[in-house]
C-alpha positions in Angstrom: 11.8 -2.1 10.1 11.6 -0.4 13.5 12.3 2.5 15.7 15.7 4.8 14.2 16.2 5.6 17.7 17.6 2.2 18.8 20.5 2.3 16.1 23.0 5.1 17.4 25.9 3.7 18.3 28.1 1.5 16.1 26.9 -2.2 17.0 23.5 -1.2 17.9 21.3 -3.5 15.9 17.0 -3.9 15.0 15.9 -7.3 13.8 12.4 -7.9 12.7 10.0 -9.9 10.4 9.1 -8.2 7.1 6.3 -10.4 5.2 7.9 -13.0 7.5 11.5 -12.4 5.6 13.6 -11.8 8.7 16.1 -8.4 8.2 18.6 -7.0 10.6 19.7 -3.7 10.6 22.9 -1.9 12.6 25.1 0.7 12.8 28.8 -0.4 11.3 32.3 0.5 13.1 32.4 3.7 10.9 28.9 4.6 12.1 27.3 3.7 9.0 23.6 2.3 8.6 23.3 -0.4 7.4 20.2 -3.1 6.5 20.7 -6.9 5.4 18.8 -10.3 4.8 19.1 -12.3 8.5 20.0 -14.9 6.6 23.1 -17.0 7.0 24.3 -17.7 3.8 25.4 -21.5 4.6 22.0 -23.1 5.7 19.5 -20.2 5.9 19.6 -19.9 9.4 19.0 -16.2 10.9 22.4 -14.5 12.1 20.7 -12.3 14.6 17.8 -14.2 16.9 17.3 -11.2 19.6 14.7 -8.1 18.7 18.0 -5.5 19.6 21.1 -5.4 21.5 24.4 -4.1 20.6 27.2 -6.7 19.0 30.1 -6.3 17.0 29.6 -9.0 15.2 26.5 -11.5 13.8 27.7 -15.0 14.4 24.8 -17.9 13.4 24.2 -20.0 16.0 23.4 -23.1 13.8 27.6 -24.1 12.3 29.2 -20.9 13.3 29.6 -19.0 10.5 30.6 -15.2 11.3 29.8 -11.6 9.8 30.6 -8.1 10.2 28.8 -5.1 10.9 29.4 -4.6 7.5 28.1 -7.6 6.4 31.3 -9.6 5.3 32.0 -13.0 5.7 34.7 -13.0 8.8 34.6 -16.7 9.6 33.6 -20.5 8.6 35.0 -23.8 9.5 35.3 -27.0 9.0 35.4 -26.1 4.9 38.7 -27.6 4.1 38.4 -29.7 0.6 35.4 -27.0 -0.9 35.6 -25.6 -4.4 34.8 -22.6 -5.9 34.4 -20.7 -3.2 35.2 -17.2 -2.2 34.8 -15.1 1.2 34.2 -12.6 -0.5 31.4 -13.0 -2.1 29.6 -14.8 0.8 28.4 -11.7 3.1 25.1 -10.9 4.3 23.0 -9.7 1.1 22.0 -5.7 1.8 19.1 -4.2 1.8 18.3 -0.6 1.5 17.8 1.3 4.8 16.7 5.0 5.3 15.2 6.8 8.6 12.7 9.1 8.8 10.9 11.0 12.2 12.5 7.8 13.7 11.2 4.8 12.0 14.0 3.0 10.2 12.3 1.8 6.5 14.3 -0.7 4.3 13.3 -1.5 0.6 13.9 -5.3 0.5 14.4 -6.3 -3.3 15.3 -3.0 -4.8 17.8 -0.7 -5.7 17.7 2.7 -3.5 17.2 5.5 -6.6 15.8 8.1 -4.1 15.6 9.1 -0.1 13.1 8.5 1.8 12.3 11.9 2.0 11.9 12.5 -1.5 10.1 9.7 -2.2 7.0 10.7 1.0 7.4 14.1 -0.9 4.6 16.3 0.5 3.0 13.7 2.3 5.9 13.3 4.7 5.9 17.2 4.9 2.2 16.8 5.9 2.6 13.6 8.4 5.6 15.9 10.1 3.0 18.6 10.1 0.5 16.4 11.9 3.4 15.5 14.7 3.3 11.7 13.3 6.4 11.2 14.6 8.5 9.2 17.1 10.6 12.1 18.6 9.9 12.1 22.2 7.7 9.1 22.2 7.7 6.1 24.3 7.0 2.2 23.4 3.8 0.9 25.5 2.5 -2.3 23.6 2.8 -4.8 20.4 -0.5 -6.3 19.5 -1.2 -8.7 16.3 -4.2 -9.3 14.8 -4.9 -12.1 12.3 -8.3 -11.4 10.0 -9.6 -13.6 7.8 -9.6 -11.5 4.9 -7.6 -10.1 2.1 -5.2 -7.3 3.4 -6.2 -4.8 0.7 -10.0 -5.6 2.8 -8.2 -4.3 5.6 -6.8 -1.1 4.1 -10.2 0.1 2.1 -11.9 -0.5 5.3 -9.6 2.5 7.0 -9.0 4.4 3.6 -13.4 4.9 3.6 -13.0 8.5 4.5 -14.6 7.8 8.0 -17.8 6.5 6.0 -18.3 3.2 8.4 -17.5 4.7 11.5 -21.1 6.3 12.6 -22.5 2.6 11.7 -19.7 0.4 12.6 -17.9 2.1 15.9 -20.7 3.6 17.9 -18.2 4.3 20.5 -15.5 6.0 18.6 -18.5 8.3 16.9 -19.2 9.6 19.8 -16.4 11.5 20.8 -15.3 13.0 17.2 -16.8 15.6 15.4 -17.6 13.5 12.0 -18.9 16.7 10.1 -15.1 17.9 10.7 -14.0 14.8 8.8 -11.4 15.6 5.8 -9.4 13.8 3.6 -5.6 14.8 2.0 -4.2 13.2 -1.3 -0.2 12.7 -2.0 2.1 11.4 -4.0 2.2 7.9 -2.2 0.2 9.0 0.8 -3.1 10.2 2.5 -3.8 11.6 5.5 -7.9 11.6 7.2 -8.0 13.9 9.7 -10.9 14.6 12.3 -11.6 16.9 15.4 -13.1 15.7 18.6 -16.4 16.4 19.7 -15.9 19.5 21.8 -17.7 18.4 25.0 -15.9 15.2 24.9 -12.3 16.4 24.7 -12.0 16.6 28.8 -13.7 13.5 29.1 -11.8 11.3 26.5 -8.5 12.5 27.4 -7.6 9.1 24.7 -8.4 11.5 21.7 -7.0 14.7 23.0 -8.0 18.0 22.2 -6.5 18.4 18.6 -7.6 16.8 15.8 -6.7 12.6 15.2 -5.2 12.4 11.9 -5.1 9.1 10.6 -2.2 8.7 7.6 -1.5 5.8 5.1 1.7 4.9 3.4 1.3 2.8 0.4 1.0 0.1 0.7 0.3 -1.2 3.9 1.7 1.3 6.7 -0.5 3.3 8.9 0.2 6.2 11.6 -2.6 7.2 13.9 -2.1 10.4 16.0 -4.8 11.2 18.8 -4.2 12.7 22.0 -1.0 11.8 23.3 -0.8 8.4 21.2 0.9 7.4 17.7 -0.4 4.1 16.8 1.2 2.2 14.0 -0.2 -0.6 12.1 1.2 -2.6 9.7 -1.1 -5.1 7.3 0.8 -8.1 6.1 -0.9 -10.4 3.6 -0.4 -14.6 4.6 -2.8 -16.0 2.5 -5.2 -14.8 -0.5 -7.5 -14.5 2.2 -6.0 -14.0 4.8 -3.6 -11.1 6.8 -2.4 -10.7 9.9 -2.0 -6.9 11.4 0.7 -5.7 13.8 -0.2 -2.9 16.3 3.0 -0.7 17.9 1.0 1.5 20.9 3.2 4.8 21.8 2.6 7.5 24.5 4.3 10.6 24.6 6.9 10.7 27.2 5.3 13.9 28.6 2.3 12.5 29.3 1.8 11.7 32.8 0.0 8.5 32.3 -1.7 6.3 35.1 -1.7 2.5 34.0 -5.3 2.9 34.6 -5.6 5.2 31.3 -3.1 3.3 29.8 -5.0 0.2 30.1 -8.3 1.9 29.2 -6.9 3.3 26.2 -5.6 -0.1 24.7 -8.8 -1.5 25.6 -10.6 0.8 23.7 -8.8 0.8 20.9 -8.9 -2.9 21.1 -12.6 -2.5 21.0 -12.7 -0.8 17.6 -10.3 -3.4 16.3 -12.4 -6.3 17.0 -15.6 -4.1 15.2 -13.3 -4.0 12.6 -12.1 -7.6 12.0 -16.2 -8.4 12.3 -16.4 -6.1 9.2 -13.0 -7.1 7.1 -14.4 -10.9 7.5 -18.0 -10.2 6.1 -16.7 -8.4 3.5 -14.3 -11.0 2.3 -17.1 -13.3 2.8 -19.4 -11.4 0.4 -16.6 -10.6 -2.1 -16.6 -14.8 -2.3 -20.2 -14.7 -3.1 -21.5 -14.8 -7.0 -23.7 -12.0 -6.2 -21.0 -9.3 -6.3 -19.1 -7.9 -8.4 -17.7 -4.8 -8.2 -19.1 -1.6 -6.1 -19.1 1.8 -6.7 -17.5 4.4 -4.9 -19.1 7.2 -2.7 -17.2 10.4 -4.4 -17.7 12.9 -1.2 -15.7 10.4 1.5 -13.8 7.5 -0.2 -10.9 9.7 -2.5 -8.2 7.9 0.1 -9.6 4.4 -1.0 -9.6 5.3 -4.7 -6.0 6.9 -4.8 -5.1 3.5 -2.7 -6.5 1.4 -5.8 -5.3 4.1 -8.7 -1.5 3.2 -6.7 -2.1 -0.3 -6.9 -2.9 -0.7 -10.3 -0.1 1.1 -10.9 2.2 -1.1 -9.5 0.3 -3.9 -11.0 1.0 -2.7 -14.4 4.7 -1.4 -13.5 
């Protein structure tokens, strides 16, 4: 949903696209978090247009119509003459909201029946241990990408245990130690972690001295921590073929950062996007072809991609 930290005081509000369902999300006069559909429930039109802010109330700007911070119904006009209708059961519809290391999760379409915590289990345990969080971390850049693929493509491709990466990313090889590369199964997560190249670890001050770890959240969330950067990315599917991938850049607030790294650093990342997308695209390509089937997969590096599928098909058949 967005960053925790922007929701602190009572009125403080996120809004953003999920699978291009627009939420909202604020803190309530009793200092309560609380998520809901940004949907006005007269016409459809979103009650909050603006990415954050702090309001006391959500008022649509298409006839009027007014809500709380808690979601309620406060106002509507012109409805003299209606039947069967009650305030009261005209609020904002909720949606379930935790936080966790400062990213704000909701669960659109279900019933909350555990915490957030509890539900990451060991794998949030691990992605703390690995620093993949937000705490003390600074916004530097939004970046989409739309693939022509299908956005499970998208996810094998980064769940491949590192297998592509001495073919496909030439540049990226060169300053990790792929030998180092390892892979860690949870209960709804994994983590790939890798150490850079030791002579490189001056020079690419991008990939820092520890090792990047590289976690997935089923189903489609994915927390990269190198150097001083946490990259997020989120796959969204818009088509059977098609995805579109959202990029959140942050640097650590420590970091004395020129714009000239800054800007190198986006650039190179942007570079193994692009190798990327070449890759997703050929591989939805070939999946369209007759003369494919089904692969097999390569035991010793791709466990993430087959506990990615094993989770699917469990939801599949759920």
């Amino acid at each position: 949903m967005g960053e925790s930290n922007k929701l602190q005081q009572p009125g403080d509000f996120v809004s953003s696209l999920v699978t291009d369902r627009p939420f909202v999300a604020c803190i309530d006069q009793q200092g309560q978090l609380q998520a809901y559909h940004n949907v006005c429930r007269h016409h459809a039109a979103a009650v909050c247009d603006e990415a954050h802010g702090n309001a006391t109330q959500f008022a649509c700007p298409y006839h009027g119509w007014t809500y709380g911070l808690d979601g309620r119904l406060q106002k509507a006009t012109k409805l003299k003459g209606i039947k069967n209708f009650k305030a009261s059961e005209m609020g904002l519809l909720p949606v379930p909201i935790d936080t966790w290391q400062g990213f704000a999760f909701i669960q659109p379409g279900k019933q909350r029946t555990t915490s957030l915590t509890e539900w990451l289990g060991k794998g949030g345990d691990a992605m703390q241990a690995a620093d993949i969080s937000l705490a003390n971390m600074k916004h530097v850049k939004t970046q989409h990408y739309h693939i022509n693929c299908n956005w499970k493509v998208f996810c094998d491709n980064y769940l491949d245990g590192g297998y592509h990466v001495p073919f496909a990313h030439k540049g990226l090889a060169s300053g990790l130690h792929l030998d180092s590369y390892t892979s860690s199964l949870y209960e709804c997560a994994s983590i790939q972690s890798c150490a850079p190249q030791q002579a490189s670890a001056e020079a690419d001050q991008r990939l820092g001295e520890q090792a990047a770890e590289y976690a997935f959240v089923h189903p489609n969330l994915m927390l990269n921590r190198y150097g001083p950067w946490l990259d997020i990315n989120i796959v969204e599917p818009t088509g059977p073929q098609t995805c579109r991938v959202r990029f959140e850049y942050f640097l650590h607030r420590d970091h004395e950062a020129e714009e000239e790294f800054v800007e190198e650093s986006l650039q190179a990342s942007d570079a193994v996007q692009q190798e990327d997308v070449r890759l997703c695209e050929a591989v939805q390509r070939g999946l369209q072809s007759p003369a494919y089937d089904s692969g097999r997969y390569a035991p010793s590096v791709e466990r993430p991609m087959f506990h990615f599928h094993q989770l699917l098909h469990r939801d599949l058949l759920q």
